[in-house]
C-alpha positions in Angstrom: -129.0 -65.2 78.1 -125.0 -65.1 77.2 -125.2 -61.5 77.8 -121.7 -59.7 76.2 -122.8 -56.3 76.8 -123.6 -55.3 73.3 -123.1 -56.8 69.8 -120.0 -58.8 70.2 -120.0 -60.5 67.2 -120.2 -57.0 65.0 -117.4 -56.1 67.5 -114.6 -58.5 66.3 -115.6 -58.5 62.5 -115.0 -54.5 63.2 -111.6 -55.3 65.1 -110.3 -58.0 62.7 -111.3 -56.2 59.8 -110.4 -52.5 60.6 -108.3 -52.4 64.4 -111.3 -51.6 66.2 -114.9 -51.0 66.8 -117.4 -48.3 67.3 -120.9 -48.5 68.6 -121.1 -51.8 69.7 -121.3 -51.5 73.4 -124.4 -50.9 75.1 -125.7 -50.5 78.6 -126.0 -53.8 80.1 -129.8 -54.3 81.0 -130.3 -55.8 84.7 -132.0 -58.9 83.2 -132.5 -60.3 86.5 -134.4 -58.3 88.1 -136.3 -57.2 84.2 -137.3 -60.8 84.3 -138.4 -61.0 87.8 -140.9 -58.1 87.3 -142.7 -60.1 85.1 -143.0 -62.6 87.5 -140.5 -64.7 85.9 -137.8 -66.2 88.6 -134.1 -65.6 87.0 -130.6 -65.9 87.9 -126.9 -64.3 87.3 -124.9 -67.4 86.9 -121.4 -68.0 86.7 -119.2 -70.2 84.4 -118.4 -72.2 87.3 -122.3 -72.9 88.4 -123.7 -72.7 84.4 -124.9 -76.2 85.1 -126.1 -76.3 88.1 -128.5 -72.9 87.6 -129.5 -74.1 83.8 -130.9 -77.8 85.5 -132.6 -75.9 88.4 -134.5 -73.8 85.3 -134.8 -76.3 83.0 -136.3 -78.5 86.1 -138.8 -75.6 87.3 -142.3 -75.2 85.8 -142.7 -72.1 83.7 -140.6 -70.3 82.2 -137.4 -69.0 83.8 -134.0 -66.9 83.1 -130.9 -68.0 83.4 -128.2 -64.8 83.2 -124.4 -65.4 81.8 -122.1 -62.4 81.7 -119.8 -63.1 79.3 -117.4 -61.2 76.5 -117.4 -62.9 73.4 -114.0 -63.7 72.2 -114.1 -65.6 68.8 -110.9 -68.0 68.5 -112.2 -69.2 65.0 -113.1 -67.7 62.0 -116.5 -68.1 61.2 -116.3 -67.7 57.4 -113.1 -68.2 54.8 
């Protein structure tokens, strides 16, 4: 989960097109620990250790979660 804390990509269309956004941040859901009481293991991962915690899930059997708090910046636009 890239998790941005809300709609990021609805927030820079609003910046770009009008200066700035409403109602796109949200409360950030502890995914973690939402996953974990399904039973599911999970982890809050850094840019730094992304690969490291995505091959320990991808290399676990079942399913697992693999957290990234990030905020989205786009550097490209995504249409002409």
């Amino acid at each position: 989960i890239v998790d941005d804390g809300g709609y990021g990509i609805l927030r820079e269309y609003m910046t770009g097109a009008f200066g700035e956004s409403t109602g796109t941040e949200l409360a950030r859901p502890d995914f973690v620990a939402l996953a974990e009481s399904f039973g599911v293991p999970a982890v809050r991962t850094s840019p730094e250790s992304l690969a490291a915690d995505l091959g320990k899930a991808l290399a676990a059997p079942g399913p697992s979660v693999v957290v990234l708090p990030a905020l989205l910046r786009m550097f490209e636009p995504t249409h002409l």
